[in-house]
C-alpha positions as CSV (number, residue, x, y, z in Angstrom):
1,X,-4.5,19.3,0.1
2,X,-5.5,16.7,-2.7
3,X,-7.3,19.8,-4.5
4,X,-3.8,21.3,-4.6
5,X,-1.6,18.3,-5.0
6,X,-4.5,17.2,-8.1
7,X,-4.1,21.0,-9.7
8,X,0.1,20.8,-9.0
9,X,0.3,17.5,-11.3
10,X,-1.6,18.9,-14.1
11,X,0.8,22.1,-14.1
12,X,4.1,19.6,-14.2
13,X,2.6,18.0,-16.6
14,X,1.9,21.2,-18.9
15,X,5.3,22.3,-17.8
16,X,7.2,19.5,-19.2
17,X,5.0,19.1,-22.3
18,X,5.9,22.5,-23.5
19,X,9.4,22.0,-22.7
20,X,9.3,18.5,-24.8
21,X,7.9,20.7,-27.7
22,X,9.6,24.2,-27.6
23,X,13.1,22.7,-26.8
24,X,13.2,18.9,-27.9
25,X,10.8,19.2,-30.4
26,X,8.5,16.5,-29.5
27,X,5.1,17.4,-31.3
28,X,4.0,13.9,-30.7
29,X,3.9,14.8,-27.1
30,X,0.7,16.3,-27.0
31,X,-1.0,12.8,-28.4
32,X,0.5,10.7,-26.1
33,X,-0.7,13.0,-22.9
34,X,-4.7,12.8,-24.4
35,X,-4.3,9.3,-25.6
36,X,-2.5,8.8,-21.6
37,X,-5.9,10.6,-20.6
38,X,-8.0,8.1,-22.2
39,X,-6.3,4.7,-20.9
40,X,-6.0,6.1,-17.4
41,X,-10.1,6.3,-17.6
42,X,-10.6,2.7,-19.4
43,X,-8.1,1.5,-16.6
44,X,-9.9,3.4,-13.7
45,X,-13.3,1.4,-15.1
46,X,-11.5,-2.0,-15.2
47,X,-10.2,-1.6,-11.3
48,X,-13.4,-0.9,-10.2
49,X,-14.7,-3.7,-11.7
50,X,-12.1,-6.0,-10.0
51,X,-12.5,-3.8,-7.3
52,X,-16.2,-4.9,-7.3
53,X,-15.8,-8.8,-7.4
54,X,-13.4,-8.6,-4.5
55,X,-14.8,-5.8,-2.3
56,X,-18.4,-8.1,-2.8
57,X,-16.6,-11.1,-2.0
58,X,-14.8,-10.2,0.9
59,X,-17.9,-7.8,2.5
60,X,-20.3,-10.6,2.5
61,X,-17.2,-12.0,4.5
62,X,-17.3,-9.8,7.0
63,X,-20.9,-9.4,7.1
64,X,-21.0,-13.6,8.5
65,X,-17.7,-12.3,10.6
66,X,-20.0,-9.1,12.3
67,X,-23.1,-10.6,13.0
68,X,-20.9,-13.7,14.6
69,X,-19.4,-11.1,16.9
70,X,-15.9,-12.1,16.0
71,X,-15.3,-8.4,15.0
72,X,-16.1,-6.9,18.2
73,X,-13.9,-9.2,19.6
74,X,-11.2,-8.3,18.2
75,X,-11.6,-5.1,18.6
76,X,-12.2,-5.6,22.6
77,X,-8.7,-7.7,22.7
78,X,-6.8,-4.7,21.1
79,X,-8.6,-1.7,22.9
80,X,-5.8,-1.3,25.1
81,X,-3.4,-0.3,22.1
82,X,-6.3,1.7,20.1
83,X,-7.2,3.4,23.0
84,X,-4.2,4.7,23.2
85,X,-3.2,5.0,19.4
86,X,-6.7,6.2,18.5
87,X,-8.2,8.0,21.7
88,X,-10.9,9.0,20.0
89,X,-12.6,5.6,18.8
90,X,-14.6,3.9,21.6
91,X,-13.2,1.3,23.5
92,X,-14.3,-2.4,21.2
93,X,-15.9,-0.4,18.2
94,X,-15.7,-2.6,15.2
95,X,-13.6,-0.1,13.1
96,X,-10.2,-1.8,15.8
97,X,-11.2,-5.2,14.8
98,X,-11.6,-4.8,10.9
99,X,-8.3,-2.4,10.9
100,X,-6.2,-5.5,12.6
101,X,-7.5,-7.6,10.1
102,X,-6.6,-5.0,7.3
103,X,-2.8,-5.0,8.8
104,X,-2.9,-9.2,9.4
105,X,-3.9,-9.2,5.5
106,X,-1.3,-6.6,4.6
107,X,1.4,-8.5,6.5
108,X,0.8,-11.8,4.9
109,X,0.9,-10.2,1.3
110,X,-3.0,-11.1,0.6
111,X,-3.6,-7.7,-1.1
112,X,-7.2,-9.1,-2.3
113,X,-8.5,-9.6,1.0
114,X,-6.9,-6.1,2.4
115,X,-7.7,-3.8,0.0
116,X,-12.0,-4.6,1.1
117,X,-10.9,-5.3,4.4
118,X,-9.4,-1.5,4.9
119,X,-12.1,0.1,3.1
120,X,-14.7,-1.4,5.7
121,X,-13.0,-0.2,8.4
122,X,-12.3,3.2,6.7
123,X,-16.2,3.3,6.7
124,X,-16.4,2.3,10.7
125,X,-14.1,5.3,11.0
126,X,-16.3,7.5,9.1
127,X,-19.6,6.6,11.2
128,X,-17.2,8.8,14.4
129,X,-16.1,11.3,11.7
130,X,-18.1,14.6,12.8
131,X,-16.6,16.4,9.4
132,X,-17.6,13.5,7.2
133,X,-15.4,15.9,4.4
134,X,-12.0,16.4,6.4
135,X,-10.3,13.0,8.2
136,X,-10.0,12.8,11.3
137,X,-6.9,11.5,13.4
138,X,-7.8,7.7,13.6
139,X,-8.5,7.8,9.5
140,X,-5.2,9.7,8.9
141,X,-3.5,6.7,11.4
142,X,-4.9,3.7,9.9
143,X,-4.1,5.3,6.1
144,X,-0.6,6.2,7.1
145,X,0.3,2.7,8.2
146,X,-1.6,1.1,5.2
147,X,0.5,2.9,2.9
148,X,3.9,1.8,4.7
149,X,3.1,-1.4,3.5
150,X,4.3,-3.6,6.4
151,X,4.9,-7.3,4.5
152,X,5.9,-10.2,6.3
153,X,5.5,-12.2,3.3
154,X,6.0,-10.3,-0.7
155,X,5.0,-12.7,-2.8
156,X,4.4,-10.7,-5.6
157,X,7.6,-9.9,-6.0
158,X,8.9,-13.8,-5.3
159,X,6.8,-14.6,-8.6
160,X,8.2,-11.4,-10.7
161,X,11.5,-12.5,-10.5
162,X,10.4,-16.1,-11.1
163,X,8.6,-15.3,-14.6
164,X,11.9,-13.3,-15.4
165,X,14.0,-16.3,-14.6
166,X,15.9,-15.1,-11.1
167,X,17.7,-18.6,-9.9
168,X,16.6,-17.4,-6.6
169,X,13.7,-15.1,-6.1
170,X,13.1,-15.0,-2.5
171,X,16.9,-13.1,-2.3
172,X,15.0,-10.1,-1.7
173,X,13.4,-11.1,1.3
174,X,15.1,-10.1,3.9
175,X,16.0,-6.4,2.5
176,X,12.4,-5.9,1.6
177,X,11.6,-7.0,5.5
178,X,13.6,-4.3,6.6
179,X,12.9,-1.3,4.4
180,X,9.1,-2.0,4.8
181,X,10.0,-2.0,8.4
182,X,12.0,1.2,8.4
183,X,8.8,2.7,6.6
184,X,6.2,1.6,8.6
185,X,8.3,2.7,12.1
186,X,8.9,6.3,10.2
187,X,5.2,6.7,9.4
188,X,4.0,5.8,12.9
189,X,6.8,8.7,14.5
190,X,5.4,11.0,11.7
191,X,1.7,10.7,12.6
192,X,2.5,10.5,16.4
193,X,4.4,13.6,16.0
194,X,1.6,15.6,14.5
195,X,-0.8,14.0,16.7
196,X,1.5,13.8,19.9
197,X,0.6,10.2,20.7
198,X,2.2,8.8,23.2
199,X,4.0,6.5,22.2
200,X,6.5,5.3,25.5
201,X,3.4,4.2,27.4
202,X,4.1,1.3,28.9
203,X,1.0,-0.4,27.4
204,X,2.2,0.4,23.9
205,X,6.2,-0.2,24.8
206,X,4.8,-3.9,25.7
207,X,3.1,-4.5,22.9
208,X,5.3,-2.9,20.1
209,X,8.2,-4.8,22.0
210,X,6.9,-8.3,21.6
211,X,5.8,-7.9,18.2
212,X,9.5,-7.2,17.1
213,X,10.5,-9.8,19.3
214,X,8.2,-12.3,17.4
215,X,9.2,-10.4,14.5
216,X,12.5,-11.1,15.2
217,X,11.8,-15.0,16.2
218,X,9.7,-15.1,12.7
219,X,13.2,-13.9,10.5
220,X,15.2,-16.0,12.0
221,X,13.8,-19.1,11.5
222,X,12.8,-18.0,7.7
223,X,16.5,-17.7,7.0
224,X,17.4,-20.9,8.4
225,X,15.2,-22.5,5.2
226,X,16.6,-22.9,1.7
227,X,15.7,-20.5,-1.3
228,X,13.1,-23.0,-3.0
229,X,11.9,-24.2,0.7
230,X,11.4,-20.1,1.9
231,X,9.5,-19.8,-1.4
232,X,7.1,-22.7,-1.2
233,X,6.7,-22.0,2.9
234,X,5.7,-18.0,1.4
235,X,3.1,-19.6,-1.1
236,X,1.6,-21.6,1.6
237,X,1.4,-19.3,4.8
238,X,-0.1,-16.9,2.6
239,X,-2.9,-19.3,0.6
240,X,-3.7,-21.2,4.0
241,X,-3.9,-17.8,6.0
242,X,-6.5,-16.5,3.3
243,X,-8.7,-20.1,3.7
244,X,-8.0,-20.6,7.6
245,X,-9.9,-17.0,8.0
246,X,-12.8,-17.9,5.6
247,X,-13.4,-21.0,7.3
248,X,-13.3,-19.3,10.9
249,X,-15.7,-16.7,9.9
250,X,-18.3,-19.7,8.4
251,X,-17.2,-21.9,11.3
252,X,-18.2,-19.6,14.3
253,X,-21.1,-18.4,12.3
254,X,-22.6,-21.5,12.0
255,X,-21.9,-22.1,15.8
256,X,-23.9,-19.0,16.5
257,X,-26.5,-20.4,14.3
258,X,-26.5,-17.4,11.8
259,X,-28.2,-17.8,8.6
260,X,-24.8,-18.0,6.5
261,X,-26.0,-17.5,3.0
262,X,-28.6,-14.6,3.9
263,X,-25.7,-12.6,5.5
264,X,-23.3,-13.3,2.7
265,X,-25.4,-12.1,0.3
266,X,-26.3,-8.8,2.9
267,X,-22.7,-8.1,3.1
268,X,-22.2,-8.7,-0.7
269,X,-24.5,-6.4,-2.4
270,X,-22.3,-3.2,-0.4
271,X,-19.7,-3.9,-2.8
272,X,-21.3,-2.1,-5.8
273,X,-22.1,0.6,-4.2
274,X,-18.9,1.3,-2.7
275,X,-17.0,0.6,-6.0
276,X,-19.4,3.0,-7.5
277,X,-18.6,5.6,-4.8
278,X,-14.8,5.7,-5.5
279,X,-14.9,5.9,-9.2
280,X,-14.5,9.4,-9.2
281,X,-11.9,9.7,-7.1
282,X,-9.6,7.1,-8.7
283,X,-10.5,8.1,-12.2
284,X,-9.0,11.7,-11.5
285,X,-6.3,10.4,-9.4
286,X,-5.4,8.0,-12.4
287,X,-6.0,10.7,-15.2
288,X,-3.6,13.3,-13.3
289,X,-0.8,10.5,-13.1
290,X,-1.3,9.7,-16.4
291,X,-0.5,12.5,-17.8
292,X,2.6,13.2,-15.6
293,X,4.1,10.2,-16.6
294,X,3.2,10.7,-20.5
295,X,4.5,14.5,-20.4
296,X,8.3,13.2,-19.6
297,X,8.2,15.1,-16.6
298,X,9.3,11.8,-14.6
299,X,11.9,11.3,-17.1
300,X,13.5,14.8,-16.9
301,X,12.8,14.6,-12.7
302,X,15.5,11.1,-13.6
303,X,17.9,13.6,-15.1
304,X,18.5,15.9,-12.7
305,X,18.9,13.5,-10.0
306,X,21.6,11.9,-11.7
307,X,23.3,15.0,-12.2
308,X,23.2,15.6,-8.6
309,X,24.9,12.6,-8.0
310,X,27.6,12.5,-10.5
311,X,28.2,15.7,-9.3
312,X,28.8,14.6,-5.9
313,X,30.9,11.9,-6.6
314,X,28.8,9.4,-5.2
315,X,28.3,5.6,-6.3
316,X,25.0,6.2,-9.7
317,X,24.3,2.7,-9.3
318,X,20.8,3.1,-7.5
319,X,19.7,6.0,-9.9
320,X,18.8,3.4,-12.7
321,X,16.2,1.7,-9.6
322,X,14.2,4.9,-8.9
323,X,11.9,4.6,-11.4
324,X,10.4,2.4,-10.0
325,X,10.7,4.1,-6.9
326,X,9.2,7.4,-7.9
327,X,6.3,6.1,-9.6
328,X,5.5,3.6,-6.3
329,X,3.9,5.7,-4.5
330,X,1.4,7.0,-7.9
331,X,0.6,3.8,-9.2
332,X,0.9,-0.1,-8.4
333,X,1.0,-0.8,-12.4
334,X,2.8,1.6,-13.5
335,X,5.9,1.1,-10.5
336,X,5.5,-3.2,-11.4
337,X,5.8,-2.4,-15.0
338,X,9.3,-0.5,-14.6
339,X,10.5,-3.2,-12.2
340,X,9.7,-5.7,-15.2
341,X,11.4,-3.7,-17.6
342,X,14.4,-2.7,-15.3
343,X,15.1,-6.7,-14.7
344,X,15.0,-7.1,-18.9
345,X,17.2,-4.5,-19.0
346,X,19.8,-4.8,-16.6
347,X,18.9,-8.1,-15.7
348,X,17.2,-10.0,-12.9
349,X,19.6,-10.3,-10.5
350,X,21.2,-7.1,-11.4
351,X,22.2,-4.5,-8.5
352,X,19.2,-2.0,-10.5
353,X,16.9,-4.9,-10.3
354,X,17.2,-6.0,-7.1
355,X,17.1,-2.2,-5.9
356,X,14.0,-2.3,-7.9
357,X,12.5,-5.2,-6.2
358,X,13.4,-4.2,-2.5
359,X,11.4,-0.4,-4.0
360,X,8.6,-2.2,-5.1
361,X,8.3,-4.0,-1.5
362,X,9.3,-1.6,1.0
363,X,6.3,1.2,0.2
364,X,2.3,1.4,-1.1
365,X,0.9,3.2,-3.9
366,X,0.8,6.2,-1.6
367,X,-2.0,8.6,-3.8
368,X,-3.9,5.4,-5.2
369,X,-4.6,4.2,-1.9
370,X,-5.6,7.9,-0.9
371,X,-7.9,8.2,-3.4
372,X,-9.4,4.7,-2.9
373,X,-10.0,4.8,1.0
374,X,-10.8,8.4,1.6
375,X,-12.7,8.4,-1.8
376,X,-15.1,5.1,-0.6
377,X,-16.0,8.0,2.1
378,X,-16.0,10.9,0.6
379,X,-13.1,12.5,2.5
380,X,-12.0,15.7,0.4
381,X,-9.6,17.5,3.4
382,X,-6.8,15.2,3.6
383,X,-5.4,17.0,6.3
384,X,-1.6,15.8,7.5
385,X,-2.4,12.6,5.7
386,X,0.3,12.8,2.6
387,X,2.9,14.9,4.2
388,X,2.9,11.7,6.7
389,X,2.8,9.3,4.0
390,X,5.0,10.4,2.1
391,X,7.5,10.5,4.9
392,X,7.1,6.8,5.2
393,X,7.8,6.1,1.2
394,X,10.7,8.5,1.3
395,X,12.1,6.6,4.7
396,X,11.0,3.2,2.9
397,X,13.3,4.2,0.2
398,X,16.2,5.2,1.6
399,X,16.3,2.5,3.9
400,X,15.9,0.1,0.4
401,X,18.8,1.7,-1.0
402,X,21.1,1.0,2.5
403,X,20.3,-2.4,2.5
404,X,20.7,-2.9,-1.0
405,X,24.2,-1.7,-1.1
406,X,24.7,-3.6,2.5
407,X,22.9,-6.7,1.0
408,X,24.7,-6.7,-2.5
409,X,27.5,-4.3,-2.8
């Protein structure tokens, strides 16, 4: 599957180029696709060296957290529901324990400690993978539901509307709850479909029913605070979540008298190599989008759909968002640069821009994340993965656009 969708994006983007220089007559076309080639590779360098700080950060982390036994823990506290969700991952294997953390980081919009967070457990997975090339259920699972993008708390969106000067830039919170929701709930049916995991057990019906009650509990006592408050309480959950869990992992280590440094620095020097390990895969993951985006063949994709919907006679308003939604699932930077430029445009607090916003929210960079987590392992058979994905994003949009016209008219 990525071998075909890789080889499909190069033909769209030769497609398009031709049509931007037989028809439009756009020579320079052909120099902004190489010169697109060659700042997708610089850019696929600089992640990885980012990618490297963090991932050696947060594995020497997790390295204090394992030997402490707070991993397997976890993972023994949750076996009932990955038992069940993932059958075939034993019953307290570390992978459950590292993939809660991975959805706890998510949730709380702390995309620095996630990001090395998933990609350890994606490695637990792999030590049960008998195909270590093709993913297996509980890989395609835990990616699925990582690219859904389930955040309790955006605040990378609070502080985008900030710099551009929104009055109040939490006024996409509660829109961006539910679309993330909506996507998230449609990429669990999609995967439990294919899978046929059960999901009315009673065991998971209790737990997936108190955590929308607390869910529930959790929005609405956020909306009860003020704009400015809801912002500052954002800021803070999130930056005391991140240090709470650093000290808890030293804390109990020190109580189990492990030698803290030693293990840090055990932990630490795996995130070179795994950084190393997924330059590949990003660099042509980056190098494909870069020249589908560069060719225009986003652009024209714009065009049609807006025929379509003039031609229908429906409202166009949510046409000038989808940028930003389109390119969302290909890359972060790419998607967070057209929500910039659609808030100077139209303005920060326009209907496009808040659209924008709630797009930017609600779904993952589908294909980046692919090609980061399966690529740390190696995984070239993506099996059901995208199709699943992608079911999420397109359910993640169209609930942003509902609640966007619900939420601002």
């Amino acid at each position: 599957m990525l071998n075909t969708l890789w080889l499909l994006f190069f033909v769209l983007a030769a497609g398009s180029s031709l049509y931007q220089w037989l028809v439009v007559g756009n020579a320079q076309i052909f120099a902004e696709m190489v010169q697109s080639l060659f700042e997708m590779a610089d850019l696929s360098v600089h992640i990885m060296i980012v990618l490297f700080g963090t991932l050696s950060l947060w594995l020497g982390f997790l390295q204090i957290a394992e030997k402490a036994g707070l991993i397997e823990k976890l993972a023994k506290w949750l076996s009932p529901v990955f038992s069940r969700l993932m059958p075939e991952v034993p019953a307290g294997h570390p992978a459950l324990g590292l993939i809660t953390l991975n959805f706890a980081a998510n949730g709380l919009g702390l995309d620095n400690a996630a990001t090395p967070i998933g990609l350890r457990a994606m490695r637990a997975l792999q030590e049960l993978n008998p195909n270590p090339k093709t993913a297996t259920n509980a890989q395609i699972l835990f990616l699925v539901l990582n690219t859904s993008a389930l955040s309790l708390l955006p605040i990378s969106i609070f502080m985008y509307r900030l710099q551009q000067g929104a009055p109040d830039p939490t006024m996409v919170f509660l829109p961006i709850l539910l679309a993330t929701t909506a996507s998230s709930v449609a990429g669990l049916l999609a995967v439990a479909i294919v899978q046929r995991i059960r999901l009315w057990d009673p065991i998971l019906l209790l737990w997936f029913g108190t955590a929308i009650a607390l869910l529930a509990i959790f929005m609405a006592s956020l909306a009860t605070l003020t704009a400015s408050a809801l912002n500052h309480f954002s800021s803070l959950l999130g930056n005391l979540s991140l240090l709470a869990v650093i000290f808890l992992f030293l804390f109990v280590g020190w109580r189990k008298k492990i030698p803290l440094y030693d293990s840090f620095i055990e932990g630490a020097k795996g995130g070179y190599a795994v950084a190393r390990d997924l330059l590949p895969y990003l660099l042509a993951m980056l190098c494909a989008i870069g020249l589908l985006r560069s060719s225009g063949a986003l652009e024209i994709a714009l065009s049609g759909i807006r025929w379509v919907v003039d031609s229908a006679g429906w409202d166009n308003r949510f046409v000038d968002a989808l940028p930003t939604a389109l390119m969302r699932p290909f890359s972060g930077g790419a998607a967070r640069a057209l929500l910039i430029e659609t808030m100077q445009h139209h303005g920060v607090d326009s209907f496009a821009a808040l659209l924008a916003a709630t797009f930017q929210g609600s779904t993952e960079t589908t294909f980046y994340v692919l090609a980061v987590y399966f690529g740390a392992v190696g995984i070239q058979r993506a099996r059901h993965a995208i199709g699943c994905a992608l079911i999420a994003d397109a359910a993640g949009m169209a609930a942003a656009i509902a609640v966007s016209y619900w939420f601002y008219g």
